[in-house]
C-alpha positions, -999 to +999 in steps of 0.1 A: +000+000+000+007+040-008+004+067+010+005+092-018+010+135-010-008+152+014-034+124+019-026+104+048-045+071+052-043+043+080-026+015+070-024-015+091+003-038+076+012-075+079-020-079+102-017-110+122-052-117+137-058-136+170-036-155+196-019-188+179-002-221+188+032-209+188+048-224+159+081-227+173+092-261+162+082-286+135+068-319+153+075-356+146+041-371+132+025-393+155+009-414+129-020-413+151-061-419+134-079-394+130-114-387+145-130-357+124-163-338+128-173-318+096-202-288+103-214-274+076-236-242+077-269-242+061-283-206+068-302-188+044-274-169+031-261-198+014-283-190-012-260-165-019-229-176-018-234-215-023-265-212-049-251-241-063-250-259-034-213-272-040-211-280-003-225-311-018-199-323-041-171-310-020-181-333+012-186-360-008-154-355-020-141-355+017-159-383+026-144-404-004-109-394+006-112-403+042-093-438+051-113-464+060-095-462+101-113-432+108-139-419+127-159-388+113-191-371+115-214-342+097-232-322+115-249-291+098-262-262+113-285-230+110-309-222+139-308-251+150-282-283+151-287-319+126-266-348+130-268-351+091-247-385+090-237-403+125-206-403+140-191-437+134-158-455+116-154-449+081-157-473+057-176-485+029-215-484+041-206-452+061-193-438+027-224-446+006-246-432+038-227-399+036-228-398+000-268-395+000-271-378+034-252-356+015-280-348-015-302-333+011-278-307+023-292-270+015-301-235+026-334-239+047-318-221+083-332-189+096-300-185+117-265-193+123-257-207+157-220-217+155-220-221+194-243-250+193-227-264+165-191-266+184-208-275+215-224-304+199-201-319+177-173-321+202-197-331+236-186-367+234-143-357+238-129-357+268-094-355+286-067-355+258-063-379+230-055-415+228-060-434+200-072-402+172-060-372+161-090-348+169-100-326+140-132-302+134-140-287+100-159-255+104-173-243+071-194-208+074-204-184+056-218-156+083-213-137+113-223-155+148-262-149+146-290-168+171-318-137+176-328-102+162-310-096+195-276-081+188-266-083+223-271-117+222-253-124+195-223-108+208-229-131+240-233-160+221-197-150+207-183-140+235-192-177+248-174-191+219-142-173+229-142-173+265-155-211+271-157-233+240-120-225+230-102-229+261-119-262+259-110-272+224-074-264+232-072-285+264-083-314+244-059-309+215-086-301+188-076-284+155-104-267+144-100-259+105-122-233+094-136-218+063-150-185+056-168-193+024-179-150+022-162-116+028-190-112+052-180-137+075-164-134+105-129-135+096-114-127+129-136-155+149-126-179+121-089-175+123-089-171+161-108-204+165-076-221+138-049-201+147-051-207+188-060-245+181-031-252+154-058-254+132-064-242+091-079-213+082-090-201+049-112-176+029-130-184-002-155-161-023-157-189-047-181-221-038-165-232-069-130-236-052-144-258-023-133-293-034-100-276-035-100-265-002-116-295+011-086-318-007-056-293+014-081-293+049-079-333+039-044-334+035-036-318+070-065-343+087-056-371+070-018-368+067-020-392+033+009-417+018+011-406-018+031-408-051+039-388-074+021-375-103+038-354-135+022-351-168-005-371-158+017-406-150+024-423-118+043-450-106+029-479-084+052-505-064+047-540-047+039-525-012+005-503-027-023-524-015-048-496-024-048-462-048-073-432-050-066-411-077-087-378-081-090-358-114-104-324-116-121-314-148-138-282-159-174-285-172-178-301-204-142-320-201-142-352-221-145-380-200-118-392-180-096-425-191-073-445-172-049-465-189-032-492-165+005-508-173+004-527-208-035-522-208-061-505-227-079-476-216-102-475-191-137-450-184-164-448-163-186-470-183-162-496-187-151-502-153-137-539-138-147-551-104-113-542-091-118-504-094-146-480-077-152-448-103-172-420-087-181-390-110-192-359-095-194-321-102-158-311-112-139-340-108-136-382-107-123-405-076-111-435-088-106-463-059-082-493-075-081-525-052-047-540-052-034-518-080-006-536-107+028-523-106+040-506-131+035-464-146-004-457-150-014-432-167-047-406-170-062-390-200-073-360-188-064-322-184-035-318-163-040-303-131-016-290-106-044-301-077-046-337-091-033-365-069-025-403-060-028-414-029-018-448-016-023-470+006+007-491+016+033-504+044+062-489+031+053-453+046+074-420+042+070-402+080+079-366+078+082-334+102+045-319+111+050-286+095+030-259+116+004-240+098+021-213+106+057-203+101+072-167+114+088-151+086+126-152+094+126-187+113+142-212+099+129-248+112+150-285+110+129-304+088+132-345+089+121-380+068+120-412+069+109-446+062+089-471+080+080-508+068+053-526+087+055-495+112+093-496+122+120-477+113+142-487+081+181-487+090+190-506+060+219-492+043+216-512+011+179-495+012+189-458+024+226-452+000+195-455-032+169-429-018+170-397-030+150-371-006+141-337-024+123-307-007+104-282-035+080-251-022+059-233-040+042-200-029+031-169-052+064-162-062+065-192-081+079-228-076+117-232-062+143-255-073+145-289-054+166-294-023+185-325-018+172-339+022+208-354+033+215-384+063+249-371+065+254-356+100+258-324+091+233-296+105+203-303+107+204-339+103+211-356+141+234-385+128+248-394+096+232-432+083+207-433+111+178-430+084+168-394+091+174-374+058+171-338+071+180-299+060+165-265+076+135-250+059+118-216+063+146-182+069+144-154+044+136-177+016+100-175+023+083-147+015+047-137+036+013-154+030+004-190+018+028-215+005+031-256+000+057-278+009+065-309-016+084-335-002+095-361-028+116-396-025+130-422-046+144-456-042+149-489-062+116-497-064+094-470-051+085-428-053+062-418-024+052-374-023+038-356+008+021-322+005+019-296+036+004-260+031+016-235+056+012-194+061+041-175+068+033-144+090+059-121+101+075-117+143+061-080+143+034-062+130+036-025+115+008-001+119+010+036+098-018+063+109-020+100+106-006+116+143-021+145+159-001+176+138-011+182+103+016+161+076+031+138+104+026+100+108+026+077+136+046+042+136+042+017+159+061-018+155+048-045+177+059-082+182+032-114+179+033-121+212+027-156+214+050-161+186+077-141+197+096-135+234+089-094+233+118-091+256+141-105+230+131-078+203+158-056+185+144-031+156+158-011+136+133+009+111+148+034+087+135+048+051+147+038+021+144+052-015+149+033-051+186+039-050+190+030-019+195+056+002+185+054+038+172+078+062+174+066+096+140+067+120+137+070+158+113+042+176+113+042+211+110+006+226+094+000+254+095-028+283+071-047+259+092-050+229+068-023+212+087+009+195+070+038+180+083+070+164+071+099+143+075+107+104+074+143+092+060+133+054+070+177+051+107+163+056+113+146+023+098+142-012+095+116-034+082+076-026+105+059+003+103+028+014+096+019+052+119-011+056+121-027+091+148-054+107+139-072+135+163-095+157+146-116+182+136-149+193+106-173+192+091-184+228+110-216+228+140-194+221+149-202+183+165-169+166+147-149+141+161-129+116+134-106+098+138-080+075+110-068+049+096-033+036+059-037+041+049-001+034+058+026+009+050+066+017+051+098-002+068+131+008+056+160+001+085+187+009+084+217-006+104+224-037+125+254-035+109+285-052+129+288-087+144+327-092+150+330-128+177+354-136+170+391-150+180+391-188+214+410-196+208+446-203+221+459-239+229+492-250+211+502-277+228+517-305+230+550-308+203+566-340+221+575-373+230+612-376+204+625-401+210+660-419+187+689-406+166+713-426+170+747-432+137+749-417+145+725-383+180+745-381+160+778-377+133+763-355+163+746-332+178+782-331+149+794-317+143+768-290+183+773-278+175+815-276+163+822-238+133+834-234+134+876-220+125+876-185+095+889-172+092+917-147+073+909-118+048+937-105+043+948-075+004+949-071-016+919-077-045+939-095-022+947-124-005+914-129-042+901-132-049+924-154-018+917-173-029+881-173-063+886-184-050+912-214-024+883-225-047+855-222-072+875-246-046+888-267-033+853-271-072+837-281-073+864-308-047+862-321-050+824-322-083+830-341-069+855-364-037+833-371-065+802-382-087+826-401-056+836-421-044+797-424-077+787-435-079+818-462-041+807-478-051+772-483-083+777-498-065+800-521-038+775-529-058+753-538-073+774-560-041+779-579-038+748-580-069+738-598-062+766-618-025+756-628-039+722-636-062+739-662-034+758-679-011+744-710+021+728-695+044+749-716+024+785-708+047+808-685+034+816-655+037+851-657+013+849-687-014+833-664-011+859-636-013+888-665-047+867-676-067+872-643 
């Protein structure tokens, strides 16, 4: 954002909303199952923003990726609270349940009572976890309303933060929510994911929730997969089970699958070996006991299209937090399992080849080679960890994935993790009290980052580098703020901050950005433009004088004869008077006498026109 001239606007930049799960360290997976409630929100404003009612296709698109060891539940929600499909294990009967439970979803609700709907999806938990991960899948598209009441509504919020979330966090719930409207509540919805560990995203598209659905999937699920480039994939010995799902646009041909050394394969011509589900936007394929050998799929090539296996040869990787701090770099680890335990097998770990690729808005990075050689990160050399650091200055702010990739002899397994970056401090710009000046106030994320351990530096910076130092005070709290004079500079400067400091569990951050550009507007000097050069003129030619002018230049060079002054007024008035009289008729005689000479020259002239051009004058005048 700008802040352009005079105009001063608030800017609040890099806003990080909520209290979070500090996401100090990357976790080892605990290969847990995974219990999962889904509530859905069926309010009359999902006419609006779901008139398609894609919340159908996308759960059932959920509920065909969910493995058959979990437990998982739908609940969906308006006024009032419906168990839409029980709670119970997943498998094939509860799949075909779901599926048609999930035809009658819609937009009937007068109201939208998320408070309930926690409450009663998660009343059976209790105490921590044992034997499931414990997941909730919040999908909204409102603001907390249960009566025409707005003070009940805020109470009803107010219950949510205050009682149900302390609650959710005690018992290790992620709650993943999406905001399926810019009219949700956005901050309830990322404070609800960000203090639980959870996921949250916007979408202003129904269209894009199978997409979402497949990421909140991926994080729930945690899902063995294999590779998939240019539409082929690879299946080994140890795959016992595959679900491939293809996205296609409306009016896509159908999809074909082509097995090894087969023929191709569609949803008409199906064998008993494979489960083909076609819905709105995309095809799940389910293939029992799969052949080994590269498959292929005739379809358009999506980057959201994926494999996923089922198998005893797993790849276990580092839980990636949902959220990184921007300048925190995190030791990242894989490895292989078989049957559950750890492989140590040299002849099977000197042939794997472990790559790291991320992809975020600035495009897709190069992959990074995952080494068991002993070196920082990795704990021991040939102990079957391949490791390397991930995150620091490499990863810009906002959304990003993580691809992890392997190869051996005989195998390829891929694992995807989506994460946010979000930065250790957040800077806020707004007008101060005198005319032209701003305010700046740099505060850490708490619950990200020890406040104590906070050292800022802020200075401006323009295009060719130049920096301007500015002075933030800090206080016991690790927040600085200082004063810009916008009437102290012109032209577009950067506001570039560097922050040392370190995370609560005491990692180091390194941090340095420009989040925010302003404009000066100091005065330009006034511009005196210098007088133009006098030049002399040159001086008039000399031109030869007239008898005439001679006599009259005489005249004017002759003084005048003084005049005598009298004594008594009365004759000088008189004097005056006599002149003045004199002078007005003699002026009158003088014209009367000018007036009689021309008319008579011009009679002599008419009258020497009419005379013969050789007769003398003299003749003439002797004539009249």
């Amino acid at each position: 954002m700008k802040m352009r001239g005079g105009w001063i606007f608030p800017v609040l930049i890099l806003v990080v909303l909520g209290l979070g799960a500090p996401p100090t360290q990357a976790k080892p997976a605990t290969g847990e199952k995974a219990d999962v409630r889904i509530l859905i929100d069926i309010s009359g404003s999902m006419k609006k923003n779901d008139p398609g009612n894609l919340r159908r296709p996308a759960l059932r698109l959920l509920v065909g990726l969910l493995p058959t060891d979990t437990r998982a539940g739908v609940w969906t929600f308006g006024q009032y609270v419906n168990m839409q499909i029980p709670l119970g294990q997943v498998d094939a009967a509860w799949k075909r349940k779901a599926r048609n439970e999930s035809k009658k979803i819609g937009s009937p609700g007068q109201r939208t009572n998320i408070e309930m709907a926690l409450q009663r999806a998660s009343e059976d938990w209790e105490g921590p976890p044992t034997l499931y991960r414990r997941s909730l899948i919040l999908l909204t598209d409102g603001m907390v309303d249960v009566s025409r009441n707005k003070a009940k509504n805020k109470a009803s919020r107010q219950q949510i933060l205050n009682k149900i979330l302390p609650r959710l966090k005690k018992m290790e719930v992620a709650v993943n929510t999406i905001a399926l409207s810019e009219n949700a509540d956005h901050e309830l919805m990322r404070k609800l994911a960000e203090a639980t560990g959870g996921w949250y995203e916007q979408v202003n598209d129904a269209n894009q929730l199978q997409r979402v659905f497949l990421r909140i999937f991926e994080k729930v699920g945690k899902p063995d997969a294999v590779p998939l480039k240019d539409n082929k994939f690879t299946i080994d010995d140890s795959i016992t089970e595959a679900t491939v799902l293809v996205f296609h646009k409306p009016g896509a041909k159908p999809t074909q699958l082509i097995p090894p050394g087969g023929k191709p394969i569609d949803a008409e011509s199906v064998p008993d070996s494979i489960s083909w589900h076609r819905d709105e936007g995309y095809d799940m394929l389910t293939i029992s006991d799969p052949k080994s050998g590269e498959w292929r799929i005739r379809a358009e090539v999506d980057p959201d299209n994926r494999v996923m296996v089922v198998t005893d040869l797993k790849m276990n990787t580092t839980d990636l937090p949902n959220r990184l701090i921007h300048g925190q770099s995190l030791p990242f680890l894989v490895s292989f399992t078989d049957h559950g335990k750890r492989i140590r097998k040299k002849a099977f770990l000197n042939v794997v080849e472990a790559t790291a690729q991320q992809r975020d808005d600035n495009g897709e990075s190069e992959p990074r080679p995952l080494l068991d050689d002993g070196k920082d990160p990795d704990p021991k050399a040939g102990d079957g960890f391949f490791s390397m650091r991930f995150g620091g200055e490499s990863l810009s702010s906002g959304n990003g994935e993580l691809i992890i990739s392997a190869k051996g002899r005989t195998f390829v397994r891929e694992k995807r993790m989506s994460y946010e970056v979000v930065p250790p401090v957040t800077l806020e710009v707004k007008p101060g009290e005198i005319p032209n000046q701003l305010l700046l106030t740099l505060t850490p994320v708490a619950d990200l980052v020890d406040p104590a351990s906070v050292k800022s530096q802020v200075w401006l910076e323009t295009v060719e580098g130049d920096q301007i130092p500015l002075d933030l005070k800090q206080d016991a709290g690790g927040v600085s703020q200082g004063s810009l004079d916008i009437t102290t500079f012109s032209g577009v400067r950067k506001v570039v901050v560097s922050v040392d400091a370190k995370t609560v569990a005491g990692e180091s951050i390194e941090y340095l950005d420009a989040p925010v550009e302003v404009e000066g507007i100091m005065p330009q000097p006034a511009v005196v433009e210098p007088k133009p050069e006098q030049v002399a003129e040159p001086a008039p030619m000399p031109v030869a004088e007239s008898p005439a002018e001679a006599v009259e230049k005489k005249r004017a060079e002759e003084p005048e004869p003084a005049i005598e002054e009298e004594e008594e007024s009365w004759l000088m008035t008189a004097v005056w008077l006599g002149g003045g009289n004199l002078l007005l008729l003699l002026a009158l005689g003088g014209g009367f006498w000018w007036m009689r000479r021309r008319s008579q020259q011009g009679l002599v002239s008419l009258l020497d026109e009419e005379l013969p051009e050789n007769k003398p004058a003299a003749e003439v005048k002797e004539a009249a």
